[in-house]
C-alpha angles and dihedrals in degrees: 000000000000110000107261120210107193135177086348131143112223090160110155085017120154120224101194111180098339133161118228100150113145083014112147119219116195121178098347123151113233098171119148083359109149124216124204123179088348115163107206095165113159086006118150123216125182143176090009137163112224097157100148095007111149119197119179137176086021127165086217088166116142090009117147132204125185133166106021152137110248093178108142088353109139131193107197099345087306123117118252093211088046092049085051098051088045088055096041089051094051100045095051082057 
């Protein structure tokens, strides 16, 4: 039987060198969690907060992001909402 972890704090915990590959997280607060040389490939995340999240130096090939709210996201400096409206507008043409 897979280890279970319920109704714990592990707030200010370290995870050094750690598997947790196939793990399930439900509802678990991340907030002002930091991730450093994290593979999340083929990961799926739903019904997630990321107001304020920053992610840099990122391999965000292949990702996919559907129903969301874009409001104040940026990509490079640029508006997401802004990139959006540029592409509708084109593709109505």
């Amino acid at each position: 039987m897979p280890p279970k972890t319920e109704n714990a704090d592990l707030s200010n915990a370290e995870f050094l060198n750690t598997r947790l590959s196939s793990a399930t997280f439900n509802d678990v607060n991340l907030s002002a969690a930091r991730f450093v040389n994290v593979n999340l490939s083929s990961s799926h995340l739903e019904d997630v907060n990321l107001t304020g999240t920053v992610i840099s130096n990122a391999n965000c090939s292949h990702m996919s992001i559907s129903d969301a709210c874009y409001e104040g996201m940026r990509i490079n400096g640029i508006l997401v909402t802004d990139l959006l409206n540029l592409h509708r507008s084109q593709s109505s043409s």
